[in-house]
Each structure stands twice: as C-alpha cells, then as structure tokens.
C-alpha positions, 0 to 999 in steps of 0.5 A: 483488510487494513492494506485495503483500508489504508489504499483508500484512506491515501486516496480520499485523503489526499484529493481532500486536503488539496480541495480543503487547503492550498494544494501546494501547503496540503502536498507539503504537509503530506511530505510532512507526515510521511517523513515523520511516519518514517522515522518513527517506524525505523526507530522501532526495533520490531513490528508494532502494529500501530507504528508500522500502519501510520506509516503505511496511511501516510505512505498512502497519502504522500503516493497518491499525491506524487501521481496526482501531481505528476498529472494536474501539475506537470501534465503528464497523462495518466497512460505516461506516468503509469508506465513511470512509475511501473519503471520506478517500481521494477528498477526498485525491485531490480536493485532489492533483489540484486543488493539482497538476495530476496525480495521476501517481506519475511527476510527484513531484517536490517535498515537496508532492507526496510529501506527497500521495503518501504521503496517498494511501497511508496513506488506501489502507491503511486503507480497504483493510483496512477494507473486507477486513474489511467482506467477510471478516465483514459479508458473511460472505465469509470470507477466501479467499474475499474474497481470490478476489474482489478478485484478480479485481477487480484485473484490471479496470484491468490489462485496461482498460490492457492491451487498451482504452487505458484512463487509466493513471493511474486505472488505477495508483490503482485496482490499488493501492487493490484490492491492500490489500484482497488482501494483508490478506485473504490475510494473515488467511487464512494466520494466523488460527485455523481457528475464523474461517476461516483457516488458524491458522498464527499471525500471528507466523510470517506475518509472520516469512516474509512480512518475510523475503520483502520483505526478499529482493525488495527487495535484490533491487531494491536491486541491480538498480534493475528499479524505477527508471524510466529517463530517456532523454536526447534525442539530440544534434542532429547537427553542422551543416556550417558548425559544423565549418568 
C-alpha cells in the first residue's frame, strides 16, 4: 500500500509544484529534496521505515519531474521517452546483475548495492510516468482507463508467483515497474480537470490526502515493523552427552 501510496504522491506532487511556483525553481527544489532524502537513507545502518519512505516520496517526485521535463521542456514524446527510459532501466538492471550476482531487494547489503537500488528505482519512476502519460494521451487511453489496464497488468507476475512458480525476484521488479504507471494514472485521474478526463479535484488536495495517508501507513510500520523481514537464528545443536560429562 505505501509503494502505491507513494506513486501517486510523486505524481500529483510534482505536477502541483510547478503549476504553484516557477517550474524551473519547483524542479530544483524536487533535485533538492531528493538528494537530501538520499543521504539521509544511506546514512541509516538498517532499515527505518520513516527514513526509507521519504526517500522513496521523494524519489517519487524528482522521477516524475525527469519524465515530465523530457516531455514539455525537450519535447520528446511520450512514446520516445518511455522507450528511454525503459533502455535506462534494463542497462541498470544489466550492470546490477553482472556487478553483484543478484538482483534481490533481500541481498542489499552494502553501499553498492543500495546505490543500485535506488538506480532502479529512480529509473522506475520515471519510466513509469512516462509510460502513463504515453497510454493516457498517445493512445488516448484516458486516465481511468490506463489505470484499469495496468491494474490488471499487475496481476501477471503475482499470479505467476502465486500459482506457477514463477522467479520471485523477476516477479517483484515487474509488480514494482507496473505500480508506477498505476499510481501516476490514478493520481492524475482524481486531480486533473474534467476538460482531460479527470475528476478536477485539484492536485493540491490529492496530494494533501494521498500525504496524509502515507504518512498514517507508515507509522503504522513504524510501530509494528510488519515490513521487517524477520531472520530466524538456526536452533542450537543439542548438547552431546560427552559434553556434559
């Protein structure tokens, strides 16, 4: 729910801060925000779920604004810089795979490793608001209905988990690149005007409840640590009896 919840923000986010400031002042802002989030994660010696999710909120915005500037300021269209950034994504996933071994969210554990990571995800978010906007307006799609076709997407690799066995890891990577499109596509549904096909609820409130939303799930995770994987120590051999003569 918070990956989810965190697609969204980045996308009504960022398309209201450039609509509420200077683009240019709104994108440096979001660079801003985003390194800051970095180097307050890799400065963690563990997980924390707060820590770990402002980075990803910020990530969220910062992707969206590398799409959306490819787009109205360079004028690539959305069909170009979908494929850009989908080349971006798989030469990240080359080099992760052949520098480390594996691609596993489960095996990082080094600075490297999280680098890749969060590589990975930046490279997500902007292909995957790219690629909304790519269904949205290129295939005139509309946004609800973009959104309906990437919800459906998205139960591929949990059903070829779930029932065939499927790689979990290629599975994992292909839910997560799939929830970006989902969330932007919603999230521009419920804030755009009615003229373009949303609701016109404003991206201003969008974001204010889809923030506070994150915001309640994550202490939520905060307190219980449902998202912590567990390590389970091997039990103890037991005591031969020469040991305890």
């Amino acid at each position: 729910m918070a990956k989810g919840l965190s697609t969204a923000l980045g996308e009504s986010a960022s398309d209201y801060l450039v609509q509420a400031m200077v683009p240019q002042l709104a994108v440096v802002l979001g660079v801003a925000a985003f390194l800051v989030a970095l180097v307050i994660q890799f400065r963690q010696a563990r997980y924390r779920a707060w820590t770990y999710w402002f980075a990803v909120a910020m990530v969220g915005i910062f992707g969206t604004m590398a799409a959306d500037v490819m787009h109205v300021a360079l004028g690539v269209p959305y069909t170009l810089s979908s494929a850009l950034y989908a080349v971006l994504l798989l030469a990240v996933f080359w080099l992760w795979r052949r520098t480390e071994g594996t691609l596993s969210i489960h095996t990082i554990d080094s600075p490297r490793r999280e680098a890749f990571y969060w590589a990975t995800v930046v490279a997500t978010f902007a292909m995957g608001t790219a690629l909304g906007d790519f269904t949205a307006f290129t295939l005139h799609l509309g946004y609800f209905t973009s959104a309906s076709v990437f919800a459906v997407l998205i139960l591929i690799p949990a059903a070829r988990y779930r029932w065939m066995r499927w790689n979990p890891v290629f599975c994992f990577w292909s839910a997560y690149v799939i929830t970006r499109p989902l969330g932007a596509s919603i999230a521009d549904g419920l804030g755009k005007p009615r003229s373009v096909g949303g609701l016109g609820l404003g991206d201003g409130p969008v974001t204010l409840v889809l923030l506070a939303l994150i915001v309640l799930v994550v202490a939520y995770l905060a307190v219980t640590k449902a998202d912590v994987q567990r390590v389970y120590e091997p039990a103890a051999a037991p005591e031969s009896a020469a040991a305890r003569v």
